[in-house]
N, C-alpha and C positions, 0 to 999 in steps of 0.2 A: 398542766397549767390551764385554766377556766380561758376561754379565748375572752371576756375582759378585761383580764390580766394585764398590768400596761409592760410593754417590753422598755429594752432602753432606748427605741427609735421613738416611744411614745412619750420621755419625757425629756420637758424642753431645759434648758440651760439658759441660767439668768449670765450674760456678759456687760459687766459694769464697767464701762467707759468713766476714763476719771483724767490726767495727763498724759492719753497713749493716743492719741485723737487720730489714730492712723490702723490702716489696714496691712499695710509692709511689713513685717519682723514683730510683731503682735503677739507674744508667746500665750497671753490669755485667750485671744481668738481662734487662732489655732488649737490648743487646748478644748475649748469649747466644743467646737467639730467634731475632733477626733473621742468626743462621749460619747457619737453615736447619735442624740436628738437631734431636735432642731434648738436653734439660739435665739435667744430674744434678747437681741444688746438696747444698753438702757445706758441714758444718760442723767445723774441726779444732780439737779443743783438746790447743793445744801446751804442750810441759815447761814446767811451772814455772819451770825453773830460768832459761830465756829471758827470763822477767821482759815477753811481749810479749802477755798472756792478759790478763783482769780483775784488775787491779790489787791486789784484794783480796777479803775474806771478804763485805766488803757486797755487791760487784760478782759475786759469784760467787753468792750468792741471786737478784739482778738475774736473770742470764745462764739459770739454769733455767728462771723461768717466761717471760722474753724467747724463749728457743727453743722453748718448751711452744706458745706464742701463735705461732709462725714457722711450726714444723712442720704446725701446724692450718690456716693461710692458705696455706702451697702445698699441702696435700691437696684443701682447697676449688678450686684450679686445677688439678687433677689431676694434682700433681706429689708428692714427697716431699723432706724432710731426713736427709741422711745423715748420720750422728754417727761422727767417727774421732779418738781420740786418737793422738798420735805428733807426728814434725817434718812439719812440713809439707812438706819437699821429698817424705819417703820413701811420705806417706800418699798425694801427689797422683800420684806415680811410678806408686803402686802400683794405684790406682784407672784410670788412664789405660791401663796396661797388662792390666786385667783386663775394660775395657769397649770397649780401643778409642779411648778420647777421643786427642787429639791438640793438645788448647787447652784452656787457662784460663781464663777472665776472672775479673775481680775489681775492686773498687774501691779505691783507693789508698790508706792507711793512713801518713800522714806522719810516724807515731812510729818507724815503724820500716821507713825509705828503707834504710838502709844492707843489714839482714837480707833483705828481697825483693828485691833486687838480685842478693845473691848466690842466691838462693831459684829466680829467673829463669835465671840464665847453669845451674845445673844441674840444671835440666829442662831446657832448650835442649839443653845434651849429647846428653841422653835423647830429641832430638825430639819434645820438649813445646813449646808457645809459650804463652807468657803475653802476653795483654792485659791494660791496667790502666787507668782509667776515673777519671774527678773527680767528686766529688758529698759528698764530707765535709765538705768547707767551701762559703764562698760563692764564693772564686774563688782558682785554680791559684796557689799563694804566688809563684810566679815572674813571675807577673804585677804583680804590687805592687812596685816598686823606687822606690829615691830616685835623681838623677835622673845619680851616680855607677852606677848598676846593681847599688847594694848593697843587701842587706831593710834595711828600717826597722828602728829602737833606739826608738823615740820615738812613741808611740800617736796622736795628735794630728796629723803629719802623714802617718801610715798611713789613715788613716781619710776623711783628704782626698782622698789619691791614690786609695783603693778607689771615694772616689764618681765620680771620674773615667773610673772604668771603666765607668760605667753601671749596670744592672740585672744580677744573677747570672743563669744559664742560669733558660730559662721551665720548670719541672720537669715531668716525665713521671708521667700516669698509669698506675697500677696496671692490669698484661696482663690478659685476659679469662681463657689459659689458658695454663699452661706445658708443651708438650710432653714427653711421659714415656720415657724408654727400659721398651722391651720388659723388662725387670728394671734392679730398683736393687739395687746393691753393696749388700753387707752394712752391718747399721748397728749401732752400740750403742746399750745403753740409756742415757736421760740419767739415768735415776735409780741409775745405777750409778757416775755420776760423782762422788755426793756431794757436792753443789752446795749444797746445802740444811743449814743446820748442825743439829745436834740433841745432846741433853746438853749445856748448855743449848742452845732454841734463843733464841738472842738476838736473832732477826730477826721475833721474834713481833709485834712493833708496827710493824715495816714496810709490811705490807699493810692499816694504817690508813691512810694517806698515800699508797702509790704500785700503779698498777695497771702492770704491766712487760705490753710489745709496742708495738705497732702504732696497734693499737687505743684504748689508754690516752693515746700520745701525741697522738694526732689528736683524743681530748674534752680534754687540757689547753690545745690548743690552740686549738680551738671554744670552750671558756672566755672564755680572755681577750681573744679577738675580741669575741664576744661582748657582753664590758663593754668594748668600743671603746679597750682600754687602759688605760682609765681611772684618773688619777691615779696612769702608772705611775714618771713618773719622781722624784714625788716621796715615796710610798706605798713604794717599795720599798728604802726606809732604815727603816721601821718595823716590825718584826720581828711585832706582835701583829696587823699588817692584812693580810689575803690580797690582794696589791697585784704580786707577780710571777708570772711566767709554772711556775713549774714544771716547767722544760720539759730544764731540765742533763742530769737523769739517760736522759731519753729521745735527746737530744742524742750525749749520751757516747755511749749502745751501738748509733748510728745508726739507731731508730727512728722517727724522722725527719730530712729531709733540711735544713740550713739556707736552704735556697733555697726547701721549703713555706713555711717558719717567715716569709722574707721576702714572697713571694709575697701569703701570707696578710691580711700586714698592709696592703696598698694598699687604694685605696678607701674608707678608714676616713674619719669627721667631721673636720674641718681642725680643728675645736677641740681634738684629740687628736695632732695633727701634731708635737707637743714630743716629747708622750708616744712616738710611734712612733717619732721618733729616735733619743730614747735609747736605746729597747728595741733597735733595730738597732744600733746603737753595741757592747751587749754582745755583739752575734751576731758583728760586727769584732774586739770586743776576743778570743775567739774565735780567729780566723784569727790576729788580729796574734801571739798565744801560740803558736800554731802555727810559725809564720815566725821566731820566737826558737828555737824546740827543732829547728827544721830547722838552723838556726844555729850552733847550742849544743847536740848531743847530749847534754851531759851537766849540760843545765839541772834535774835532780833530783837533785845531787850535788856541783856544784860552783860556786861564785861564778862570776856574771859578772862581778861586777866582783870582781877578784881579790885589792884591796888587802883585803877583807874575809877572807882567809886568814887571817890575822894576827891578827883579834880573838879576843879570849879569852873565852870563852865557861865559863860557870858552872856544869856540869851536879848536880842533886840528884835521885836516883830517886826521892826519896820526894814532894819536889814538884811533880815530871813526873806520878806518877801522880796524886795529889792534881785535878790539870789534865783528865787522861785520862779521868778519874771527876766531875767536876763539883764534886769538893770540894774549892777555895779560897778559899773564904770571900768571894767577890766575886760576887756573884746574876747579875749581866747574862751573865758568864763564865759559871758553872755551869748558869744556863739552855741557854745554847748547846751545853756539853760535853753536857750531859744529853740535848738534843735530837738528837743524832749519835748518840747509843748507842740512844733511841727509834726513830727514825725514820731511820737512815742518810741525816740530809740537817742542814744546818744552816743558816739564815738568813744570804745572805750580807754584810749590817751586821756581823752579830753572827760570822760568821767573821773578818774583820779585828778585833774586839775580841779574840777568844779568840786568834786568833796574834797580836796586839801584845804581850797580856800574857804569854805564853809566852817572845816571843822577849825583849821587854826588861823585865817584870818577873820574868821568873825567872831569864834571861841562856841561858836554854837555845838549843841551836842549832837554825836553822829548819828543818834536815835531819830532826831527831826529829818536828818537825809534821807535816810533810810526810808523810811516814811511816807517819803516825796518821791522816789523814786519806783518805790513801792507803787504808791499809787498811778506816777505817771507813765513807766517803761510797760510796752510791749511783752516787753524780756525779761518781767521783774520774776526773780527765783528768789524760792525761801532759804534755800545754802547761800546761793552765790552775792546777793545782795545784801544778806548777814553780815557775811563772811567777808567779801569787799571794805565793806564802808568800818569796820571793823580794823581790816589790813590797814588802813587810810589814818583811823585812829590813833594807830598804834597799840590798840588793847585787845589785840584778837591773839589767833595762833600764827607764830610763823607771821608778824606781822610788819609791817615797814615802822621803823622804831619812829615815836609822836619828832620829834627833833629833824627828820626829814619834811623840810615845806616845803613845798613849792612854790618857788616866783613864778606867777599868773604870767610877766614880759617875757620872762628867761623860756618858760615853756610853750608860749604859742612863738618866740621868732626861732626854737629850735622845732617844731614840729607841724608850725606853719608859715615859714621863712617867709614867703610871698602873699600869706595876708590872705590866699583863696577859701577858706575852708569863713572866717569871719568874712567875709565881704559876702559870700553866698547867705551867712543865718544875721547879720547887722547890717541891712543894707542902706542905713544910714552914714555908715561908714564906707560905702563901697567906691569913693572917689580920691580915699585918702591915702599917700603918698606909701609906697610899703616900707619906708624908712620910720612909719609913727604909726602902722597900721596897729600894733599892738599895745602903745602907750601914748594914746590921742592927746591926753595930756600936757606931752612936754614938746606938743608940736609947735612952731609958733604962729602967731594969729594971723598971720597973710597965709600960710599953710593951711589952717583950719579953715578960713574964708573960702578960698580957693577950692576946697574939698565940700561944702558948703553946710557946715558943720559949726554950730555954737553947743560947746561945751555946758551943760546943766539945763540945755531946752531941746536941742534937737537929737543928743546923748549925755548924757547924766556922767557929772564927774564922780570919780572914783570913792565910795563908800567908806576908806577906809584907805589909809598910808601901809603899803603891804612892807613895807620898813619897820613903822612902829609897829603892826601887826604881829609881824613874826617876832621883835625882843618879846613881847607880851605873852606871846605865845609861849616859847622858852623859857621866860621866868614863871609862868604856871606850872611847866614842866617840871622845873627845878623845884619848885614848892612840894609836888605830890613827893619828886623822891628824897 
């Protein structure tokens, strides 16, 4: 062999950072390593117009300091993050051909099979190869079939066949050291990205609530180990008690891997053994959302069930936004809408009240939720916020039938009896009696005085009679069938 012959220590590995934002149980990073080169992990942020980036303005705060914290933990392994905006075919082309690489790897991204497919066949042209790796969910959706060899529709006996499968992969430790090419490709600045909103910024009370990376994910989840779960599965319908994991938004931008998350929970007190179910159950429910939008590409835009085409749907911009902003006169709602504009996160009890009452107290269509949610949550997921507000509809799979509404009173005085979880996000409400906390309304006016509260100036009366709301509702129902 001519000694400039490049061996495999001489050629470097492209590692494409996409939702694995983590160096813990990484099967692509890993992979990378064990080639032999050195690795040059790259971070691409593609066109907008692809719709395959951060879903939205909350997520795109996320994704700054998520990469700020990334960037920091491979320089500690004497590596870097390379920052390239463009399509991902032309940046990895171009990278490959100005280092040398030869291969990809990556971790597999099941929102968008269709896009890396083609992504694949043209690098291949180019004498690129893409590998591509599992570890965003607990296990290969392909693996879960009914016993036709079709995905599950149906949550319940998805979850039975998943436990059939055993235990998820045992996850891998974080590398000691990531070998470095002799130079890294140029990189851009991320603060050039404008990630970060400003005038206003409205992400100022974000970073009361959420520490984005790595590192954040792995103390929420040392947390709730910690309290053995405790009291999670019934705790986590009450919106004012710190009773759930936290764990969505870390999840979504793959700062950590579902298989820690599962891994983590063994071992725990058998007295907690309920609790650890269910909490695993969400981590399924999860996957199962996933395996509908493998499904249903077009589960963020169109009925699955299709007879729902049909319904007529009520649109009023001025009581969408009324919704959007917390002012509709119904506290349990408003607490929640308010809490999404604080916090880019919303309690998820209190998510299915705020999209019941959207979809069938305002008659508005659950695409416009979607949407909003899309753009506002921290946490927004292409399965899971589908596939939610879908459930909510009643047009999805496996879905809560439209004929279930929820009264906005009946559900914040059973799941915030004493009013704390609204008095913390309306604190214009926070003096009123917990006997009207939830229906200021029908309080009477030496009460509301007293609380110091006028009705339609200092809280807006109720948008909408949730009485006549729901017949309305119902008789649309009845129309479609």
């Amino acid at each position: 062999m001519p000694a400039d012959h490049p061996t495999d220590k001489d050629i470097p590995t492209i590692l494409w950072f996409r939702k694995d934002l983590r160096l813990d149980d990484n099967a692509a990073l890993n992979a990378a390593i064990d080639a032999g080169g050195s690795v040059i992990p790259v971070y691409i942020r593609e066109p907008d117009e692809l719709n395959i980036g951060p879903l939205g303005g909350a997520q795109e705060w996320w994704l700054h300091h998520s990469l700020t914290v990334l960037k920091g933990a491979l320089k500690a392994l004497g590596s870097d993050l390379v920052l390239v905006r463009g399509k991902a075919e032309d940046v990895l082309s171009d990278i490959a051909h100005k280092t040398g690489a030869s291969s990809v790897f990556v971790n597999r991204a099941y929102e968008r099979t269709d896009y890396d497919r083609e992504i694949a066949v043209a690098l291949k042209d180019k004498g690129i190869a893409i590998s591509a790796f599992h570890g965003q969910l607990l296990h290969e959706p392909d693996r879960i079939r009914t016993g036709a060899g079709k995905p599950f529709k149906v949550f319940t006996p998805f979850w039975n066949a998943m436990q059939k499968l055993g235990e998820p992969h045992e996850p891998m430790d974080t590398p000691k050291s990531i070998p470095a090419p002799k130079q890294f490709p140029r990189s851009e600045s991320l603060d050039g990205w404008d990630l970060l909103p400003t005038k206003p910024d409205w992400a100022s009370g974000f970073s009361e609530m959420w520490t984005p990376g790595e590192q954040g994910a792995r103390e929420k989840l040392k947390d709730i180990i910690d309290r053995d779960l405790h009291d999670y599965k019934r705790g986590r319908d009450f919106p004012a008690i710190d009773a759930t994991s936290s764990l969505s938004a870390h999840l979504t931008h793959g700062e950590i891997s579902p298989a820690r998350i599962w891994y983590e929970t063994r071992g725990l007190p058998a007295k907690t053994s309920e609790d650890v179910s269910h909490f695993r159950r969400e981590l399924a429910w999860r996957d199962f959302c996933y395996g509908l939008l493998i499904e249903f590409p077009g589960l963020d835009r169109e009925n699955w069930d299709d007879k729902f085409d049909a319904f007529e749907w009520q649109y009023d911009a001025k009581q969408f936004t009324a919704w959007t902003k917390g002012m509709t006169g119904y506290p349990i709602v408003d607490a929640g809408m308010r809490q999404l504009w604080k916090h880019g996160y919303m309690h998820n009890r209190v998510r299915m009240i705020t999209a019941s009452f959207m979809i069938k107290d305002l008659m508005i269509d659950w695409r416009k939720g979607e949407q909003w949610f899309r753009d506002a949550l921290v946490d927004a997921d292409p399965a899971n916020n589908s596939a939610n507000w879908q459930w909510v509809a009643g047009s999805g799979a496996d879905a809560s039938p439209f004929f279930r509404i929820f009264n906005p009173i009946l559900q914040g005085e059973k799941f915030d009896p004493d009013g704390d979880y609204v008095r913390e996000h309306v604190p214009e409400l926070a003096k009123l009696d917990r006997k009207y906390i939830h229906k200021p309304f029908e309080a009477p006016a030496a009460v509301l005085e007293k609380a110091g509260i006028e009705l339609g100036k200092t809280y807006p009366k109720p948008i909408v009679d949730h009485g006549f709301a729901r017949d309305r509702a119902l008789a649309a129902y009845k129309a479609l069938k």
